[in-house]
PyMOL commands that place a pseudoatom at each C-alpha (Angstrom):
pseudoatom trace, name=CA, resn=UNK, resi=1, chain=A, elem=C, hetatm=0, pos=[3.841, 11.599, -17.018]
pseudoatom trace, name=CA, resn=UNK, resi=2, chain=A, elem=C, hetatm=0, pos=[1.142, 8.577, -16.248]
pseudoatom trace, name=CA, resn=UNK, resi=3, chain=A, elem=C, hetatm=0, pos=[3.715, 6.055, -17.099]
pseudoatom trace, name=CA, resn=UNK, resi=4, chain=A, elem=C, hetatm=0, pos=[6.181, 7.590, -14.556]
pseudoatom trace, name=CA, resn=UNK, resi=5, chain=A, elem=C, hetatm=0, pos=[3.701, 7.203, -11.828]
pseudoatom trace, name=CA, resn=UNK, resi=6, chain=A, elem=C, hetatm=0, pos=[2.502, 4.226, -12.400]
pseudoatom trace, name=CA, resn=UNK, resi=7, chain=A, elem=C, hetatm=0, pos=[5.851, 3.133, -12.359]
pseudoatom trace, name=CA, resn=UNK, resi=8, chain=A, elem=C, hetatm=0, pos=[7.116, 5.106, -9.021]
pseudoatom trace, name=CA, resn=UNK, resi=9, chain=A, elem=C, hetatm=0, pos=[3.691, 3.064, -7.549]
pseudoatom trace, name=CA, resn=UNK, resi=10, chain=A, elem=C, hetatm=0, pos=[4.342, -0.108, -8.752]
pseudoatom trace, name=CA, resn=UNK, resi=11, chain=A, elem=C, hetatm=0, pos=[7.796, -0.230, -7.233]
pseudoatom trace, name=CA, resn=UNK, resi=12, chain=A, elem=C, hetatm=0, pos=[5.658, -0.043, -3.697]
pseudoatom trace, name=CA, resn=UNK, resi=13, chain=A, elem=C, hetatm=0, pos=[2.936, -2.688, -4.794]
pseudoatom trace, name=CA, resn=UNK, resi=14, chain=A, elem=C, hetatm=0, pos=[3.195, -4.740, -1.721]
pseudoatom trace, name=CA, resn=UNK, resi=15, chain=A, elem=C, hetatm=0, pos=[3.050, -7.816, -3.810]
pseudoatom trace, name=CA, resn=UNK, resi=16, chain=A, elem=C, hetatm=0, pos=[6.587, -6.826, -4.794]
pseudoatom trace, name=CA, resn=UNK, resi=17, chain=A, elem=C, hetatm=0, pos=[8.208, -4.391, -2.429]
pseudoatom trace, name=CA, resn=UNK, resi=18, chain=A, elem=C, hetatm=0, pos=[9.927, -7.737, -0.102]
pseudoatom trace, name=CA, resn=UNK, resi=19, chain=A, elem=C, hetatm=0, pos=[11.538, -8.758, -3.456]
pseudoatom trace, name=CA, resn=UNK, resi=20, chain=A, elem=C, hetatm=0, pos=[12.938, -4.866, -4.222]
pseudoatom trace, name=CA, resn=UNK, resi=21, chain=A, elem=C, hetatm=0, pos=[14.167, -4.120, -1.044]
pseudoatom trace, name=CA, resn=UNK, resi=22, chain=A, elem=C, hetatm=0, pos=[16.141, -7.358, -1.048]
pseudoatom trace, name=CA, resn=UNK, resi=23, chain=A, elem=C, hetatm=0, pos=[17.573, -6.738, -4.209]
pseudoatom trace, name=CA, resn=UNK, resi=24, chain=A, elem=C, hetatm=0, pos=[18.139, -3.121, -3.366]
pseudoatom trace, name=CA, resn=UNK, resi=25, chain=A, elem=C, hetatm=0, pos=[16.084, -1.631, -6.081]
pseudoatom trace, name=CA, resn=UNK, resi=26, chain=A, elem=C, hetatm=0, pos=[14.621, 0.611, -3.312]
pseudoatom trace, name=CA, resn=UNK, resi=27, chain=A, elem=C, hetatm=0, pos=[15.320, 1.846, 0.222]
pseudoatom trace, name=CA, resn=UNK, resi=28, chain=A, elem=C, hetatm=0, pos=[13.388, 1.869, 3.322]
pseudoatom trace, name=CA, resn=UNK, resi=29, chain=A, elem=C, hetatm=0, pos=[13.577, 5.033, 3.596]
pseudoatom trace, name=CA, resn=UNK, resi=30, chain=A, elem=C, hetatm=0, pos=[12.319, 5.652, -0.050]
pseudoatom trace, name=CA, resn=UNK, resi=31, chain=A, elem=C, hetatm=0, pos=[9.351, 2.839, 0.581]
pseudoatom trace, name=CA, resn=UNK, resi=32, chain=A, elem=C, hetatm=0, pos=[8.708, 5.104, 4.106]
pseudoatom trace, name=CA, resn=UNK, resi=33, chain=A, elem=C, hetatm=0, pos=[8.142, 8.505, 2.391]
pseudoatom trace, name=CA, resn=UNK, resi=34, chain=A, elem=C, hetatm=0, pos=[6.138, 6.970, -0.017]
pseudoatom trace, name=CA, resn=UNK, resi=35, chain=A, elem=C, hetatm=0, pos=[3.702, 5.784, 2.839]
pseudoatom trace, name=CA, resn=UNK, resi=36, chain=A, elem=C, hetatm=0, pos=[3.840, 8.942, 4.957]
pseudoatom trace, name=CA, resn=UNK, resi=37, chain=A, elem=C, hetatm=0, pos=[3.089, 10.950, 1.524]
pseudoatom trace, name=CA, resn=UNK, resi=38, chain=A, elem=C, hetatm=0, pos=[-0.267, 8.876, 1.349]
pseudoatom trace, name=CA, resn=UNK, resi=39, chain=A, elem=C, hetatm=0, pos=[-3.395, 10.280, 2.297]
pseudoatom trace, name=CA, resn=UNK, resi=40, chain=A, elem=C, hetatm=0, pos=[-5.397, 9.545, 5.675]
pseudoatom trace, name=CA, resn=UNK, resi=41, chain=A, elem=C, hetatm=0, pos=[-8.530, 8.291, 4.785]
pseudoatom trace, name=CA, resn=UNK, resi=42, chain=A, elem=C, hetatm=0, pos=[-9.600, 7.059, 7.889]
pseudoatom trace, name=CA, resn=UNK, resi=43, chain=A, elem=C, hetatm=0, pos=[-12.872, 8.990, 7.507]
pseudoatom trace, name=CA, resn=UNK, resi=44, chain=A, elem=C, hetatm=0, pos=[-14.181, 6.793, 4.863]
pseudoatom trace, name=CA, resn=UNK, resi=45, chain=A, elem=C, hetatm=0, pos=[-13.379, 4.050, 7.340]
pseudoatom trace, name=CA, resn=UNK, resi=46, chain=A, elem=C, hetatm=0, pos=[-15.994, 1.588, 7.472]
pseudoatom trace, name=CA, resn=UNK, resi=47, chain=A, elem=C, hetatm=0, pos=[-16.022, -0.353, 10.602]
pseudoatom trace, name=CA, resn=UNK, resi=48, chain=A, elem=C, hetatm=0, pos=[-16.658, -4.165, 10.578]
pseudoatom trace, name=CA, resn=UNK, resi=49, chain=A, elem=C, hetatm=0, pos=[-19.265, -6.255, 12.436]
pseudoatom trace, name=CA, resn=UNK, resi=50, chain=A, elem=C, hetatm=0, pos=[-17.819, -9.771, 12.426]
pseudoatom trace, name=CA, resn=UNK, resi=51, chain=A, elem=C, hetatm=0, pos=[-20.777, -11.509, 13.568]
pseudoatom trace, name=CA, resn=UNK, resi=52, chain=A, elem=C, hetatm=0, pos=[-22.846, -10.282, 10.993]
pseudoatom trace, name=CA, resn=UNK, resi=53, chain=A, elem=C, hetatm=0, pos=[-20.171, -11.065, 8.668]
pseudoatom trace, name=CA, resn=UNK, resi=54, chain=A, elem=C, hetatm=0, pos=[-20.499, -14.782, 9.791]
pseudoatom trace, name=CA, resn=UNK, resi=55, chain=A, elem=C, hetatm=0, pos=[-24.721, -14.746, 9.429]
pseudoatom trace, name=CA, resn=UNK, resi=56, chain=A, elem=C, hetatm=0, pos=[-24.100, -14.469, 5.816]
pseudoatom trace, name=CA, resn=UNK, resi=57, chain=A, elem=C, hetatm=0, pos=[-21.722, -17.565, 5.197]
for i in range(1, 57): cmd.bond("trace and resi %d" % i, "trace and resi %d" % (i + 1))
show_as sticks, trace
zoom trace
């Protein structure tokens, strides 16, 4: 059962998704219910201050 989901999540790794959809291993429309079936996690959301970011370079 691991195996098969590891498998179903690999086929969305967006280091290869471009290269399955243009060879028609998966949809759009298979690659857009897997991202709509993904959590919100918005609330662990950690905003950003880009100038301090830059004080520690």
């Amino acid at each position: 059962m691991k195996l098969r989901l590891a498998l179903e999540e690999k086929l969305l790794d967006v280091r290869v998704r471009d290269r399955l959809l243009a060879e028609n291993k998966i949809s759009k429309e298979d690659m857009k219910k897997y991202i709509d079936s993904l959590p919100d996690d918005t609330k662990n959301a950690v905003p950003l201050d880009h100038e301090e970011n830059n004080k520690l370079q």
